[in-house]
VOZA-427467 format. One record per residue: x, y, z of N, C-alpha, C, O in turn. Coordinates in steps of 0.02 Angstrom, whole numbers, plus 50000, padded with zeros to 5 digits. Example, Ala and Ser with C-alpha at 12.3 -4.5 7.8 and 13.67 -1.06 7.14 Angstrom:
506604971650390506154977550390506604983550390507124983450423506424988850354506844994750357506455000250394506705005750402
END
This chain:
515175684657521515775684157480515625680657414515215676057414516015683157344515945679357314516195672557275516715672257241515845668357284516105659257261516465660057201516385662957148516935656157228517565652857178517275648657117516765645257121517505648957085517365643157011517925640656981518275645156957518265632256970518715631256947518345629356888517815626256894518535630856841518635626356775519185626156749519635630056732519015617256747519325611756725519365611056637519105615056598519635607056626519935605956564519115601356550518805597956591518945602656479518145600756450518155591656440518445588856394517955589956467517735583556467517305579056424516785577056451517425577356371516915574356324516525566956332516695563256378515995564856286515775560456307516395553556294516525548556327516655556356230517055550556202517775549356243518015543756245518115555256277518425555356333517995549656373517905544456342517805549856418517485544556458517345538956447517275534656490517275537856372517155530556338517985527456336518085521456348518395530956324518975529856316519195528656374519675524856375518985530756433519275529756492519195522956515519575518356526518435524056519518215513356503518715509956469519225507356492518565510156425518945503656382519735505156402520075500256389520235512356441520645508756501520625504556541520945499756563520085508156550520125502556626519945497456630520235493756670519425494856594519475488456552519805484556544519835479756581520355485856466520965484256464521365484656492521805480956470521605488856558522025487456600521885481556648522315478056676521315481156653521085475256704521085468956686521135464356727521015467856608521155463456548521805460856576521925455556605522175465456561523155462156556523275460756627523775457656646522945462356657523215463456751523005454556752523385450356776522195452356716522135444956713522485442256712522785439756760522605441756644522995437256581523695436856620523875430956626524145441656647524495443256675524695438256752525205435256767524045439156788524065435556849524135427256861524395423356821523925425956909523795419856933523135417456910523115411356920522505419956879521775418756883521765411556836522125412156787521555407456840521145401156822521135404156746520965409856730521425397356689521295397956651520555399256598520485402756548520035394356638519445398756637519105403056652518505403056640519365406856677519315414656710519545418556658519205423356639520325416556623520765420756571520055421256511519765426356493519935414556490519585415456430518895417056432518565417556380518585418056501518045422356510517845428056490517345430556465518625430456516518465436256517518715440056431518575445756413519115434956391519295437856339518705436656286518555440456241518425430656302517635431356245517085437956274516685440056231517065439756315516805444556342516815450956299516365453056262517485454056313517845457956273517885456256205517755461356175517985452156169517725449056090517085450156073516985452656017516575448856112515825447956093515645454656114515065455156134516025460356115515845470056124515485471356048515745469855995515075473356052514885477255992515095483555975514915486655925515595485956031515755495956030516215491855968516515486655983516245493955909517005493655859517575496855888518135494155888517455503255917517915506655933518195502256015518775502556034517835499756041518175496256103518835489456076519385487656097518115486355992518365480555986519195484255929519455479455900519335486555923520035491355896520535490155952521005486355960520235494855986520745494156047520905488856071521515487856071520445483156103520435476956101521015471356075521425468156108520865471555997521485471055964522145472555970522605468755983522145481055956522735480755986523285480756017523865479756001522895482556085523095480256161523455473956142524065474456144523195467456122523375459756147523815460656102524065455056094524175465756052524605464055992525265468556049525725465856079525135474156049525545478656094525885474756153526465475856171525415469256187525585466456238525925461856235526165459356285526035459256160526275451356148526055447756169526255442256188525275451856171524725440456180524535437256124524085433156130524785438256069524835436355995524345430156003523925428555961524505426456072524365418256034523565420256085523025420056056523575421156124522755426356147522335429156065521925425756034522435432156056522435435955998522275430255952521675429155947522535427655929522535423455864522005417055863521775414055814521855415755943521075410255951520565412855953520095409155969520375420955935519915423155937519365421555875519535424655824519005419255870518525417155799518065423355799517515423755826518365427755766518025436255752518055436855686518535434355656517595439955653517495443955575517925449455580518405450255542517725454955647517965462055651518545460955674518895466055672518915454655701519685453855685519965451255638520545452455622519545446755607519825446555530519945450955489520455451355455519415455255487519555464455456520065467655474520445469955431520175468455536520655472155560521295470655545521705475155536521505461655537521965462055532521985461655474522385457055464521725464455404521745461955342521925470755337522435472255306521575475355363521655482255344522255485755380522475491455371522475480155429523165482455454523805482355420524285485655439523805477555354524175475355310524875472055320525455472455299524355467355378525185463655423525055458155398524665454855432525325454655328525175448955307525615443055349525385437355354526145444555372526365439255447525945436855502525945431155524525535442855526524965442155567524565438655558524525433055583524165441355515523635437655451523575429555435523095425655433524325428655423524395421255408524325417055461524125411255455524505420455526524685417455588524095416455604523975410455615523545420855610522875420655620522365415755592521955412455623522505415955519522055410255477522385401955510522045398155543523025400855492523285394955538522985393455613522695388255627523085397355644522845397755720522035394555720521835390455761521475398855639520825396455659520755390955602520205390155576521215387855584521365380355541521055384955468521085380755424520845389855444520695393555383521375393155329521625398155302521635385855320522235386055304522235387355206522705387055167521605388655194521625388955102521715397855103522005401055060521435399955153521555407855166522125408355183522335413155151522645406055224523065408155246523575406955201524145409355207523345402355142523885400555085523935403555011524325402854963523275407555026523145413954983523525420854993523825424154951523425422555081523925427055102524775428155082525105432655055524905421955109525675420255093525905422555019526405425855003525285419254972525635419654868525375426254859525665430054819524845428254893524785438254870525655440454893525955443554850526025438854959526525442554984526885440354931526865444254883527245434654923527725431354896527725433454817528225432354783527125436654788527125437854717527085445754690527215449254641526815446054762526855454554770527305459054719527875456654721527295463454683527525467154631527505475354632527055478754657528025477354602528235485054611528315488654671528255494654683528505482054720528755482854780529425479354796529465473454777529965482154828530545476954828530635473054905530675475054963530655466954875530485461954945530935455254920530785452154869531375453854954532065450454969531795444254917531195443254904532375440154889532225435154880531985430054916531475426854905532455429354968532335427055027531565426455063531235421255068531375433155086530755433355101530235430155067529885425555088530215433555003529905429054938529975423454957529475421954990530425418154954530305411454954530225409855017530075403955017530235411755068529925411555155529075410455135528795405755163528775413655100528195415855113527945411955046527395414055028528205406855003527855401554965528095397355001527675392954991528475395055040528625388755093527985391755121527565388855087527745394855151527305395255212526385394255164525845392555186526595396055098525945396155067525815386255048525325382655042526415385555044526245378155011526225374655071526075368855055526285374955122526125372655175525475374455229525365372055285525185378555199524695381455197524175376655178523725373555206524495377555097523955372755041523865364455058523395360555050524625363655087524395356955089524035355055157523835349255167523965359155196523715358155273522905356655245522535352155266522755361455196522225361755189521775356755154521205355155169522295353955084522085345555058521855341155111521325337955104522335340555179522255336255206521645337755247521265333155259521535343055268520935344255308520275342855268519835340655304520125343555206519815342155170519695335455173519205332655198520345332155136520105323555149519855321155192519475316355180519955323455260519865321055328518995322155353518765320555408518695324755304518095326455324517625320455321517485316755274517475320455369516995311955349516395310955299516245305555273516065317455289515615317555220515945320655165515595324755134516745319355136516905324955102516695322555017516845317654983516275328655003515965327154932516135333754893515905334754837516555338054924516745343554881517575342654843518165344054852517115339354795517945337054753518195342354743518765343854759517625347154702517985355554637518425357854688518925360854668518345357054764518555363354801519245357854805519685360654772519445352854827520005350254823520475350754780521075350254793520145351954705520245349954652520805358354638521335359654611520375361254666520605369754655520935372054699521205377454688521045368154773521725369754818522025366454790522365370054753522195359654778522865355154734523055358654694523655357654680522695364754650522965366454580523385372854602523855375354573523045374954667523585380154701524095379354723524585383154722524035373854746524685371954788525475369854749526045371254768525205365554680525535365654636525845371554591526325371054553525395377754608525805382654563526115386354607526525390654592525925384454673526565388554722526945384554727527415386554762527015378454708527885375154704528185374754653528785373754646527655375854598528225377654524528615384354536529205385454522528065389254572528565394854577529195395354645529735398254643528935391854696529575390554743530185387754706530755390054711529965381754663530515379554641530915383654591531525383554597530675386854548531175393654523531335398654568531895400954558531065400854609531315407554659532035402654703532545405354723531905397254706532455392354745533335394554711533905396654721532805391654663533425391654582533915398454584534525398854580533375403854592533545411454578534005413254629534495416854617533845410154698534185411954744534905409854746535375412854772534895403354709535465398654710536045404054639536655405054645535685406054592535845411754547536265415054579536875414254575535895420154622536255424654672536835422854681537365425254660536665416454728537375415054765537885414054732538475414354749537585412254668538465410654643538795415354598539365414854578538165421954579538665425954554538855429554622539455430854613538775430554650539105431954726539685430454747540125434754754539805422754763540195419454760540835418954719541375417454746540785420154650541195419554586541425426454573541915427854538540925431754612541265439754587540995441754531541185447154508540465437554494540385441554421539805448254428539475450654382539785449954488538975452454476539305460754410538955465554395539925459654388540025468154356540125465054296540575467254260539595457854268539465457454200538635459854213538235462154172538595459054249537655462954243537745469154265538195471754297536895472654226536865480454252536335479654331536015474954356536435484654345536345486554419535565484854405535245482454451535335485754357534185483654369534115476154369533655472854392534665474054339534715465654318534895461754384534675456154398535285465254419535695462554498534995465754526534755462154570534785468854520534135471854604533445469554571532905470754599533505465654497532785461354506532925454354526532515449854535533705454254530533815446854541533635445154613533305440154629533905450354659533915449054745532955453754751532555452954798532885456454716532155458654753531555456654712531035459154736531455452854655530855451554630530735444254615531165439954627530295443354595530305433554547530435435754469530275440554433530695431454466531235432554378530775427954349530855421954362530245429854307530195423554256530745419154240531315421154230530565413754237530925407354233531485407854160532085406954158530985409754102531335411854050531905414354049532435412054029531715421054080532315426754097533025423754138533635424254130532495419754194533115417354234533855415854180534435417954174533255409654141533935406454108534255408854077534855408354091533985413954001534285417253956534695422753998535305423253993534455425454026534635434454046535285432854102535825435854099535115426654162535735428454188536065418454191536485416854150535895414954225536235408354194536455406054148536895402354170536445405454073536495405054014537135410153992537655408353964536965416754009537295418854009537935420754052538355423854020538075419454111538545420854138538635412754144538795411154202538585406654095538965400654101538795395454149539065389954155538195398554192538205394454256537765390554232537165391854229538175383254204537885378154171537555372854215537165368754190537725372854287537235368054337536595370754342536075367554339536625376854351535945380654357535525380454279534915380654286535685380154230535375378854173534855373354185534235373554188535515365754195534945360654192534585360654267534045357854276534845363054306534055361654360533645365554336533085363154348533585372654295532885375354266532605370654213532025371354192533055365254189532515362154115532505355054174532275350254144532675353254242532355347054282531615352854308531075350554329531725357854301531225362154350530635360254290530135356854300530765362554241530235364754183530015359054158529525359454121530335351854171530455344254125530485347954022530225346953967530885351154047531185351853966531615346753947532135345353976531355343153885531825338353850532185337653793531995335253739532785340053809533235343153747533705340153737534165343753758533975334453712534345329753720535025335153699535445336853741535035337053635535605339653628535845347753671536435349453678535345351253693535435357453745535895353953809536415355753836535275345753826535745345353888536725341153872537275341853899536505338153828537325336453832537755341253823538335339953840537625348153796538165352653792538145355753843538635358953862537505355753879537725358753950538155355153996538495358354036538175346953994538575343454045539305343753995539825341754019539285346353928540195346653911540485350353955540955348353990540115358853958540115364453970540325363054038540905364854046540095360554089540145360254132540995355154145541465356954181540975349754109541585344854123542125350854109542595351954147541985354654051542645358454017542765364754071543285367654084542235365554093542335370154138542945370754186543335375454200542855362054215543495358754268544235356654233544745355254265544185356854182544785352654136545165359354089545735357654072544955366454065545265368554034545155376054063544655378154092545705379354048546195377153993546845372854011547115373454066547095368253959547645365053974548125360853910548045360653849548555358353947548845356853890549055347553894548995344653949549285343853836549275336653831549795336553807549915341353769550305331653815550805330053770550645323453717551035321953672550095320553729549805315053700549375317553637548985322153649549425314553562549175317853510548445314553536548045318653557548275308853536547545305353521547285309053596546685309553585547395311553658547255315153695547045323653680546605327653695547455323453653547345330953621546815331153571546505336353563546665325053531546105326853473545445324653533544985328653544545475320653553544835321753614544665324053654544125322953681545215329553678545055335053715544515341553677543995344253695545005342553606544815346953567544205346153540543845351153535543965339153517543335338553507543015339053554542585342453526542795338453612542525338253686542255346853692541725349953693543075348353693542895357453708542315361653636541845365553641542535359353593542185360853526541485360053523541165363853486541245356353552540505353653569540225357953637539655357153660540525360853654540215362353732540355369953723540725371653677540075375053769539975382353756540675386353783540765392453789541075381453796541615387153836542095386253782542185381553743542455392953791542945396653733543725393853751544195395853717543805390553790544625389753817544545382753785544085378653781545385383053759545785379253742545955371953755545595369353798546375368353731546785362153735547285365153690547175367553634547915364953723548555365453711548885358853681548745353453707549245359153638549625351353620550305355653617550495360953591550625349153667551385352053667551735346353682551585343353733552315343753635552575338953613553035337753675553195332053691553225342453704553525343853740553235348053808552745351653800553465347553857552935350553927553555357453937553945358453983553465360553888553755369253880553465373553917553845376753954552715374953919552305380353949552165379354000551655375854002552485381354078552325380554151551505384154164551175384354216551365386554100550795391554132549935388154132549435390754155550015381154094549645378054063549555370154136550035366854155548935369354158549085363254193549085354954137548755354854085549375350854153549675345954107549125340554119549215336554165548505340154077547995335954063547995329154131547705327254182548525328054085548705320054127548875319354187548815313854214549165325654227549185326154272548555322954341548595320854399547915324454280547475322954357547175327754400546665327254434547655333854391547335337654445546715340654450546465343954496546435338454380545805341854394545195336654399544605336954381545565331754432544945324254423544415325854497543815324754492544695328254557544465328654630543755333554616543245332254647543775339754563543355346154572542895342854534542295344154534543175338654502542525337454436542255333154469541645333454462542425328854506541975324154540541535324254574541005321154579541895330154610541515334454668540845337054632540295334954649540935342154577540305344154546539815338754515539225338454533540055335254475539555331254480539185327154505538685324754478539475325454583538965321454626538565326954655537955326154657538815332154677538215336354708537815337154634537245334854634538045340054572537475338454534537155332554513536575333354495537315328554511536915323054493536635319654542536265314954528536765321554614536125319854673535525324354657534935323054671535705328454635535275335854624534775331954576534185333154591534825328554533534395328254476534195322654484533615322454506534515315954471534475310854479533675308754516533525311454569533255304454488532745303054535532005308354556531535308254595532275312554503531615318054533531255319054462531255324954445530915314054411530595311954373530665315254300530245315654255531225316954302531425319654239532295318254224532725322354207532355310554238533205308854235533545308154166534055305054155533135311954118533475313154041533725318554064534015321054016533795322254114534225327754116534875328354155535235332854178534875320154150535805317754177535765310754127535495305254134536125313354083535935306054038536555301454047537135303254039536325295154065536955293254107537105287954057537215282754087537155287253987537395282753930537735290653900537665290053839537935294753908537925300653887538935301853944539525303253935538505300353990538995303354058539535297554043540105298054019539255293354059539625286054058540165286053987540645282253992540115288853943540415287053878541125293853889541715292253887540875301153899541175304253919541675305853975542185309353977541265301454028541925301254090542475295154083543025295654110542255288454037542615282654016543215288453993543665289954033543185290653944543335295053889543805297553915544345294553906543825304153960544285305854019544765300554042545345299554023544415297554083544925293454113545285289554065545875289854085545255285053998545545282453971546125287153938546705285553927545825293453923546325299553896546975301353953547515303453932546865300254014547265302954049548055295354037548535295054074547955291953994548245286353983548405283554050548815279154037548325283654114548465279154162547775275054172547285276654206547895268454128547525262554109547435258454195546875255954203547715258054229547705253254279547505258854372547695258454430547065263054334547055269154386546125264254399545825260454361545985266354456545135263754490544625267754456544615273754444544115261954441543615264854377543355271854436543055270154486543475277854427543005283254462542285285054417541745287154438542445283654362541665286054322541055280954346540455282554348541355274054365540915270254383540795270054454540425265654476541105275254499541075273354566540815280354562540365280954604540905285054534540675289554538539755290854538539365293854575539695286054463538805287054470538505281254492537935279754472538915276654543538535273354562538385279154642537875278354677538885284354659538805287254721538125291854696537765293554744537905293954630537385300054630536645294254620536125296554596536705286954642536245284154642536015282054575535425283554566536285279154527536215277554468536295268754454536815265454444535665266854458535815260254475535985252354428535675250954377536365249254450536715245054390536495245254337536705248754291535905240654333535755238454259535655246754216535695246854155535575250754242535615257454207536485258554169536665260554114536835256254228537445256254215537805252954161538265254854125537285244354166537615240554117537625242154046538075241454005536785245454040536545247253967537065250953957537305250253901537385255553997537745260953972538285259953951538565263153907538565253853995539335254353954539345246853898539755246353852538835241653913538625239553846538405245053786538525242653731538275248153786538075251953729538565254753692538545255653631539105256453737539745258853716540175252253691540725253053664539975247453699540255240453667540005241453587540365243653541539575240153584539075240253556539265242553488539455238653445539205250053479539395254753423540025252953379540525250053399539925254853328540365252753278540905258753284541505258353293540505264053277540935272253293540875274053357540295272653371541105276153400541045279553457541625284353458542215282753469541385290853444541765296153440542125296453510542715296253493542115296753576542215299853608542705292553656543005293653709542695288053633543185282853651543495278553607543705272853615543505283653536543975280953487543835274653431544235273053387543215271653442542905267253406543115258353412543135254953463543265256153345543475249553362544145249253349544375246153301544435251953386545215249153393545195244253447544735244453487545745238953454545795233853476546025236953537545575234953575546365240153571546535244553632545835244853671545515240753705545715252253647545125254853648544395247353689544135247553745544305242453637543875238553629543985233753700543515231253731544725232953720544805229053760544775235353826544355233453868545045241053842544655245053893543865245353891543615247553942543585243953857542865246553847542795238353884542735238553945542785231253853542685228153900542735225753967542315222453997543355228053987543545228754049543205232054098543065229454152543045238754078542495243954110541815239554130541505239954183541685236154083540995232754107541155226054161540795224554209541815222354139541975218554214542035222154278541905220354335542305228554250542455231454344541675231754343541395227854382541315235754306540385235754344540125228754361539685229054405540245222654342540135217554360540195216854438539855215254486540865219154422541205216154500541065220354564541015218354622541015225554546540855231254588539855229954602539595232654651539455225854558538975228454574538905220454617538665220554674539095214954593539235208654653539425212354713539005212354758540015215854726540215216754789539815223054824539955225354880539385225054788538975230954819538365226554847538155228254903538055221054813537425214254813537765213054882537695216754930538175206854879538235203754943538525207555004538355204455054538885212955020539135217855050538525219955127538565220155189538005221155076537575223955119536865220255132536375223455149536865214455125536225208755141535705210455065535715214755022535395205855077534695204155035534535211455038534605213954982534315216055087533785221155082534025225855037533595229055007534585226955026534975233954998534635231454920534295226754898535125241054880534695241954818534935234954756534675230854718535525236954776536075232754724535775225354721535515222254675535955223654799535635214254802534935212854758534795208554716534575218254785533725216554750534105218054656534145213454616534275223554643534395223254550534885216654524534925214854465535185213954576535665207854541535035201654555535065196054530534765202954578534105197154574533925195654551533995190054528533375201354532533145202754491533395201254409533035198654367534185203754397534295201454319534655195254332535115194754291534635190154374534885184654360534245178554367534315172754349533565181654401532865179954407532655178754316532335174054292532935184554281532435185054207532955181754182532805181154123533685178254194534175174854167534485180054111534865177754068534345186654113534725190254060535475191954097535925192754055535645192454156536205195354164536655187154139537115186854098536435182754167537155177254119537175177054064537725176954036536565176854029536595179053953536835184253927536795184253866537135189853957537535195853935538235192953940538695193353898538225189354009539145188854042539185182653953539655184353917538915178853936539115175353897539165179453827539555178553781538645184253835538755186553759539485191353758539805192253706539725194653835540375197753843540905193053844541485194853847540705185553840541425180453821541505180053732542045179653702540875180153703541015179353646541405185853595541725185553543541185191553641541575196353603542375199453608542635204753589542755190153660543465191853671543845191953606544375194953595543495188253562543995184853495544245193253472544825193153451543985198953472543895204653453544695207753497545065212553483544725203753539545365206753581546105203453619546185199253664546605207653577547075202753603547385205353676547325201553724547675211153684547935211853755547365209753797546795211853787547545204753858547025205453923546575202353919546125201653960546675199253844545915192053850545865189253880545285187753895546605185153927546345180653976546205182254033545925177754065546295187354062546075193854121545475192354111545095189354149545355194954044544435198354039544115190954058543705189754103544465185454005543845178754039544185175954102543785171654119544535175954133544695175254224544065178854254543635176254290544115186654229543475189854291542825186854271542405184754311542785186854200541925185854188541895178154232541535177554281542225173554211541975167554263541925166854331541655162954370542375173454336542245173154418541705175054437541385172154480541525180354407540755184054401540175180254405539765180954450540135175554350539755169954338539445167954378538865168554397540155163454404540195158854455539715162154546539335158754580539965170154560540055172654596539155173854599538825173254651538855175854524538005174854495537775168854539537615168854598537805165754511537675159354511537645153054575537555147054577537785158954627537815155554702537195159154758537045158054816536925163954705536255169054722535685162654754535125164254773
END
């Protein structure tokens, strides 16, 4: 009879190689998987690492990625997994990997290629995910450096520090940008920009420039101005005071005064600063549509903005960009305008809350003594002259009761020490008795507090 013949489906060599490295890798995960002795696990995975087949060591790879043994995966000290994961173009991976084998100047290179990445659209968000992860990167890596017990490679320190620094100049604008976003978001303006201007805002890095001119500057958002010139240490004395008008006028107008000397310091105020709205003078309170200066109501928002801004700035080595002989003269200004004279100093409680500390304080509202003209609190009128001294008793008194309040250690106690240590603070309180003759309402008020002050010095 004649014999049967099946044929089978053709069998190759590379078929069979492939079958291996199944069964292999299945026997791999069945490990890793089981109960086996941790030195058993990593036996058998340097094993499988130290293959010379490429094509095994592929698979290899990415089996432990497929499997979610990531953190398997990531202790491997391989070239041909460094490749792999560099040609896989998983810069998340990548980063995870260089971290994992402490390669942290590589892994902080990875991060600023993603984060700077171009003619690709990638979130703001993301973007600044991935310079947090680079500057933390960079600095893992300073420190590993220092830590070396023969370390004699300055250049190379010298040239991660210089990295690390330009991924936080640029975090700190992409921060900014984001904060951009949110508030034309927030406010509804995004249908003063065109649609390429809104999708480089949320998907690219905005030169810093652009930021300011193209969309802050221009759509008014005057907080975001000065954190780009605290970002940049731009020093513009007159840019920034019209940005903090801009901003006060922002909260205060439009509105109206029934008070004439209120009304010419409103008007000058608004005149100086970039916003287009009004001060109303109305002899009479006729127009319901207008809120009434004196009212107040807009003292809570303004306060509000400027302590979150002036925590914002305050202290981060560029404090000409809250100029607080500047602030101080202008918020006096306010409050004395709202004519309720016997209302609680808020300008002074205010920047003592954004951390602005006395003797900063004193210069400031001495200085406003001081001037012969002071536009913005009316000059030397005898009124005027006697609020302006008063202002500096409430800082007296307020910065005594802030000193003893909270023991020796606090900020206040150490600065009243300190100026009664160099004997200048009694030598001011005396030079503020000699300038009562200058004032008749409240002279004897003004010298009641200063001696109490003195006195109150003087038990330090």
């Amino acid at each position: 009879s004649t014999n049967s013949i099946v044929l089978g489906t053709s069998v190759t060599p590379q078929d069979a190689i492939s079958t291996c490295h199944a069964i292999i890798l299945y026997n791999l995960l069945a490990l890793l998987n089981g109960p086996s002795t941790e030195e058993s696990k990593r036996s058998m995975v340097s094993a499988c690492a130290a293959s010379s087949d490429k094509k095994f060591l592929l698979a290899f790879f990415q089996h432990l990625t497929d499997e979610r043994h990531k953190k398997i995966l990531l202790k491997i000290d391989s070239q041909d997994l460094e490749k792999w994961l560099k040609e896989s173009n998983d810069h998340e991976l990548l980063w995870q990997y260089y971290v994992a084998q402490q390669k942290y100047t590589k892994a902080g290179v990875v991060m600023w290629e993603k984060a700077t990445e171009v003619n690709v659209n990638i979130s703001i968000q993301e973007r600044i995910r991935c310079l947090e992860r680079s500057q933390s990167s960079y600095t893992s890596a300073i420190a590993t450096i220092k830590n070396q017990l023969n370390h004699t490679d300055s250049n190379n320190l010298q040239d991660v520090e210089s990295k690390r620094l330009l991924v936080a100049e640029h975090l700190d604008i992409a921060r900014l940008q984001f904060q951009t976003l949110n508030e034309i978001t927030s406010m509804d303006i995004q249908d003063q920009l065109n649609i390429d201007a809104t999708q480089r805002l949320k998907n690219t890095l905005v030169k810093v420039s652009d930021l300011y001119n193209d969309y802050a500057a221009k759509l008014n958002l005057f907080d975001v101005c000065l954190r780009i010139m605290l970002s940049c240490r731009h020093n513009k004395t007159e840019v920034i005071e019209t940005l903090w008008r801009s901003i006060i006028c922002q909260e205060l107008l439009p509105c109206k005064t029934t008070n004439d000397a209120t009304y010419n310091f409103l008007t000058r105020l608004a005149n100086a600063s970039l916003i287009d709205e009004k001060v109303v003078f109305l002899p009479e309170e006729s127009d319901q549509s207008l809120a009434l200066f004196e009212s107040g109501e807009w003292l809570e928002q303004l306060k509000s903005k400027i302590e979150v801004l002036g925590k914002d700035l305050i202290g981060k080595g560029a404090d000409y960009v809250c100029p607080i002989p500047f602030l101080v003269s202008v918020l006096e200004g306010l409050r004395h305008a709202t004519q309720d004279y016997h209302s609680a100093p808020w300008p002074l409680h205010l920047l003592v809350k954004i951390n602005v500390s006395f003797p900063d304080l004193l210069d400031a509202y001495e200085s406003i003594i001081e001037r012969e003209e002071v536009t913005l609190m009316g000059g030397a009128d005898p009124h005027r002259r006697y609020l302006s001294l008063r202002s500096v008793v409430e800082l007296l008194e307020e910065w005594i009761s802030a000193g003893f309040s909270g023991g020796n250690q606090n900020r206040a106690y150490q600065e009243l020490s300190n100026a009664v240590v160099t004997k200048s603070l009694l030598s001011e309180i005396d030079a503020l008795k000699s300038k009562l003759d200058d004032v008749g309402e409240g002279r004897e008020d003004i010298q009641t507090r200063l001696n109490r002050v003195k006195e109150s010095i003087q038990r330090l």
